[in-house]
C-alpha positions as CSV (number, residue, x, y, z in Angstrom):
1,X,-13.7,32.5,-15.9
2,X,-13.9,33.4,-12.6
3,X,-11.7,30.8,-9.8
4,X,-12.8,29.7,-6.4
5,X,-10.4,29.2,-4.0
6,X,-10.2,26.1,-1.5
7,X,-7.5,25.7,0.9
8,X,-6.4,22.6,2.8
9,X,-9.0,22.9,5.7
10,X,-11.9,23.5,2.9
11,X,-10.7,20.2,1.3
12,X,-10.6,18.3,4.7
13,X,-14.4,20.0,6.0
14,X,-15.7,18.4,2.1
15,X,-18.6,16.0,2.6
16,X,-16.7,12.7,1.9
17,X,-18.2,11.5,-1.7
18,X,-18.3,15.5,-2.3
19,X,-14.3,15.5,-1.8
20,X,-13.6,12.3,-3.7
21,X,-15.3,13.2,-6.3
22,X,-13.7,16.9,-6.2
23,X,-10.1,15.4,-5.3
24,X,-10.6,12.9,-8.3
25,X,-11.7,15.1,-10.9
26,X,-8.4,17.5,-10.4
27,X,-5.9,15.1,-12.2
28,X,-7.5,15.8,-15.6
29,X,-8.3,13.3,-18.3
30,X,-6.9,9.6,-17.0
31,X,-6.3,6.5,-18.0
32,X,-9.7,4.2,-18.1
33,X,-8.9,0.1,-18.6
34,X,-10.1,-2.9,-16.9
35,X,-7.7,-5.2,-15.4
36,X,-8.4,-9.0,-15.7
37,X,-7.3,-11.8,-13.4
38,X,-8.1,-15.3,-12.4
39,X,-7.4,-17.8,-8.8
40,X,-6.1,-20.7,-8.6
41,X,-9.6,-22.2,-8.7
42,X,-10.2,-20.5,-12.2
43,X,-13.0,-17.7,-11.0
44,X,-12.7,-14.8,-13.1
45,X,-12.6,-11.2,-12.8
46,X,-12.5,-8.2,-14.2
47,X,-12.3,-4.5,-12.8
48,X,-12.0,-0.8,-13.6
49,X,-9.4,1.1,-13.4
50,X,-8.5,4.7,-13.9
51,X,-5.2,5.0,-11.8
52,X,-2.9,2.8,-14.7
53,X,0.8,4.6,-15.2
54,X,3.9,4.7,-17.2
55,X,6.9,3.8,-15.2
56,X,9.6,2.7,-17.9
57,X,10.1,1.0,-21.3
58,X,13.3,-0.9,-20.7
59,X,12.1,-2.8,-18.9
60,X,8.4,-2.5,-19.9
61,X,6.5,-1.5,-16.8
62,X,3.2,0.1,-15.2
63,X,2.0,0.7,-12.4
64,X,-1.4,0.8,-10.8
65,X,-2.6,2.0,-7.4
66,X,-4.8,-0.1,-5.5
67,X,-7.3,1.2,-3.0
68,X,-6.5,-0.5,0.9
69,X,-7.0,-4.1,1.5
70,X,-9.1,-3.2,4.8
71,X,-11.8,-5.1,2.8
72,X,-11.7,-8.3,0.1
73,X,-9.9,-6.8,-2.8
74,X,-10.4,-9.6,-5.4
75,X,-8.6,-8.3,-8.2
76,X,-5.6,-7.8,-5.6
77,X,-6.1,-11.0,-4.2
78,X,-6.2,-12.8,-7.4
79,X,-2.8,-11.2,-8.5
80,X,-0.8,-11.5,-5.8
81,X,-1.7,-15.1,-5.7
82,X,-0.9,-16.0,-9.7
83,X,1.3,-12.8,-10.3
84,X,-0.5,-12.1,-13.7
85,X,-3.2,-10.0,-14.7
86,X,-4.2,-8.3,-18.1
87,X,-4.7,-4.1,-19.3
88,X,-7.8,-4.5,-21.3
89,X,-8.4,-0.7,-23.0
90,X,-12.5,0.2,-24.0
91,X,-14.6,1.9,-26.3
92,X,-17.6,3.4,-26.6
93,X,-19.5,0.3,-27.6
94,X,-18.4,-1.2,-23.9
95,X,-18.2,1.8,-21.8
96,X,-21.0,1.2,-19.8
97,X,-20.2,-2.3,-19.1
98,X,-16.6,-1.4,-18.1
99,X,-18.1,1.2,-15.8
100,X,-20.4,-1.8,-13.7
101,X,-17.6,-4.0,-13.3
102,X,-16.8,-1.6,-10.5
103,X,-19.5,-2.8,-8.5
104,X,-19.5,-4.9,-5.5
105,X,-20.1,-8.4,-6.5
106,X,-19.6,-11.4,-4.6
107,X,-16.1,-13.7,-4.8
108,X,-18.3,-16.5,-6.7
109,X,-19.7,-13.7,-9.4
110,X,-17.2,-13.0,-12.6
111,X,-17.9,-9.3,-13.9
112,X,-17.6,-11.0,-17.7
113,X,-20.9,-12.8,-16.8
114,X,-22.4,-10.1,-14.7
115,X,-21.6,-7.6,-17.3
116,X,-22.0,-9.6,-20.8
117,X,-18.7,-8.8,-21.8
118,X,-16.4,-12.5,-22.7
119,X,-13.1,-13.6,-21.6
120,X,-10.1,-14.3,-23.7
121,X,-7.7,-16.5,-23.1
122,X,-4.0,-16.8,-24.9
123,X,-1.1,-19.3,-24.5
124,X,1.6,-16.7,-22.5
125,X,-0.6,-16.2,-19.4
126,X,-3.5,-17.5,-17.8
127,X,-5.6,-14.1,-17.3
128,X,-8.2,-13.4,-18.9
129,X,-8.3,-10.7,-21.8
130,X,-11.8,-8.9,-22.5
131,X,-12.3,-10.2,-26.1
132,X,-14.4,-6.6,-26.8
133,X,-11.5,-4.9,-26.1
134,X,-9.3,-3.5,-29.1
135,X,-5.8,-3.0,-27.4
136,X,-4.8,-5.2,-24.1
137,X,-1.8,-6.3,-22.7
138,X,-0.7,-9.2,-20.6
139,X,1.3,-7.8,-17.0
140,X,3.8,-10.0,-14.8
141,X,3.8,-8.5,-11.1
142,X,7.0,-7.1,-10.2
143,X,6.8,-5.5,-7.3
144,X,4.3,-4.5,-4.8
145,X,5.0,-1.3,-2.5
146,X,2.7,-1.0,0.3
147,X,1.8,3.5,1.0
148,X,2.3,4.2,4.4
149,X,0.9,7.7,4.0
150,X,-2.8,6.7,2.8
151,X,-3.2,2.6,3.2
152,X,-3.1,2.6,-0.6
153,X,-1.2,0.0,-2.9
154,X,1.6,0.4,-6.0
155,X,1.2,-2.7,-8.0
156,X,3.9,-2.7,-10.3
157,X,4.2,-4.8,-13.3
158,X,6.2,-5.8,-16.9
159,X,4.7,-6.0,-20.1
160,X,4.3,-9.7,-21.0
161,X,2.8,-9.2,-24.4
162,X,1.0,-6.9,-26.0
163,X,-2.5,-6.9,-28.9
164,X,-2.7,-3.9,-30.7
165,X,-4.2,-3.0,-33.8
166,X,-1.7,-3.4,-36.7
167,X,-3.3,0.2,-38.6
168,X,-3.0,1.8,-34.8
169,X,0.7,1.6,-34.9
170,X,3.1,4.5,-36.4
171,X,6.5,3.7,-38.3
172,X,8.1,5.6,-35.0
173,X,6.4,2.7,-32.6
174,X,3.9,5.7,-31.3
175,X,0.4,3.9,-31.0
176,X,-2.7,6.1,-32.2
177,X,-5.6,4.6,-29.2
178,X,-7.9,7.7,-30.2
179,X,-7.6,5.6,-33.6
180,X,-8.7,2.4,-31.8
181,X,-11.5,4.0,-29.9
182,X,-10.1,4.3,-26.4
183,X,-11.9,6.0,-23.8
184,X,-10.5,7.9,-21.4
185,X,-12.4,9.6,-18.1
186,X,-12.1,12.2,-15.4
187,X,-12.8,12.0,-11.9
188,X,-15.0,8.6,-11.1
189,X,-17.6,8.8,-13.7
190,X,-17.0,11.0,-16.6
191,X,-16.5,9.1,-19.9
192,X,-14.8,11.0,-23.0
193,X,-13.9,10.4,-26.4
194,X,-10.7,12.5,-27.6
195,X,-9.9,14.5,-30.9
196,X,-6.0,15.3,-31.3
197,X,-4.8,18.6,-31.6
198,X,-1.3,17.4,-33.0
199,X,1.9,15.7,-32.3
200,X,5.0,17.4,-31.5
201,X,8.6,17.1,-32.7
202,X,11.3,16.4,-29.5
203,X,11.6,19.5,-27.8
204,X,15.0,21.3,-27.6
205,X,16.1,24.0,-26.4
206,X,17.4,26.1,-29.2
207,X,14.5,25.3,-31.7
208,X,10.4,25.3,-31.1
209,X,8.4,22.3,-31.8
210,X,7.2,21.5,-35.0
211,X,3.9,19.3,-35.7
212,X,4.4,15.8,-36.6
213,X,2.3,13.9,-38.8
């Protein structure tokens, strides 16, 4: 298929919701979970995310980017005052409830209410887990890092504990979340199921890849 070509002063002349839209869609397939936290005055909340990342696995962390706290970032605001907040994956019987927790509610408005979906709560941490959701884990903030070049956030976190399907998870430790329905999405708005093609053996140098069951 034919290309179109953009270069930088293209990008910058892009309608604004054109160019985030555009920008955002470039990355591919990402990440789609919503992170759940709670105050010190027990008001829940739960938001979308589709910037989550691997950063290590001794110790276990992720990291998420958080837009700039020029306005009331509740989510933010509720972990940087408790330092804990849950990953709460969903499927396509929540997908569209996931998707209106990103709207604009007021502090006194939880997103479980707003949105119908119900709030789990476990012994280890005080967050709340989305009880709909079929994987989730529990994060302990780490570190925060503050980006000078765009205003934006790095919210790093450890793995606290971890729910995961018992039939999801492979003698090897590799967890199967097309097997436990994850969704995944491109740019802002686009929801996708997945099929997998295969999994591949280590690569090496002196030998190709060979598919893995």
């Amino acid at each position: 298929m034919p290309l179109k070509h953009f270069n930088s002063g293209d990008i910058a002349s892009m309608e604004q919701r054109y160019r985030a839209s555009f920008i955002n869609s470039l990355g591919g397939f990402k990440s789609a979970v919503m992170v759940g936290t709670i105050n010190s005055t027990a008001n829940t909340n739960l938001t979308i995310f589709n910037s989550l990342f691997h950063i290590g696995a001794n110790p276990p962390l992720c990291g998420l980017i958080f837009r700039p706290d020029t306005v009331f970032r509740h989510t933010l605001e509720n972990i940087m005052e408790t330092g804990e907040y849950t990953i709460n994956h969903f499927n396509q019987t929540i997908y569209q409830q996931a998707h209106q927790t990103s709207a604009r509610y007021e502090r006194s408005v939880s997103e479980f209410e707003a949105t119908g979906l119900s709030p789990e709560f476990h012994d280890l941490l005080k967050a709340p887990y989305v009880q709909q959701s079929h994987l989730k884990f529990g994060m302990r903030m780490e570190e925060r890092i503050d980006l000078k070049i765009n205003g934006t956030i790095l919210m790093i976190g450890r793995i606290a504990e971890t729910f995961v399907p018992e039939e999801c998870i492979g003698q090897d430790g590799f967890v199967d979340i097309e097997k436990a329905g994850t969704v995944t999405v491109s740019g802002l708005d686009s929801y996708h199921t997945t099929r997998k093609l295969s999994r591949l053996s280590y690569a090496k140098p002196d030998r190709p890849p060979e598919l893995l069951k």
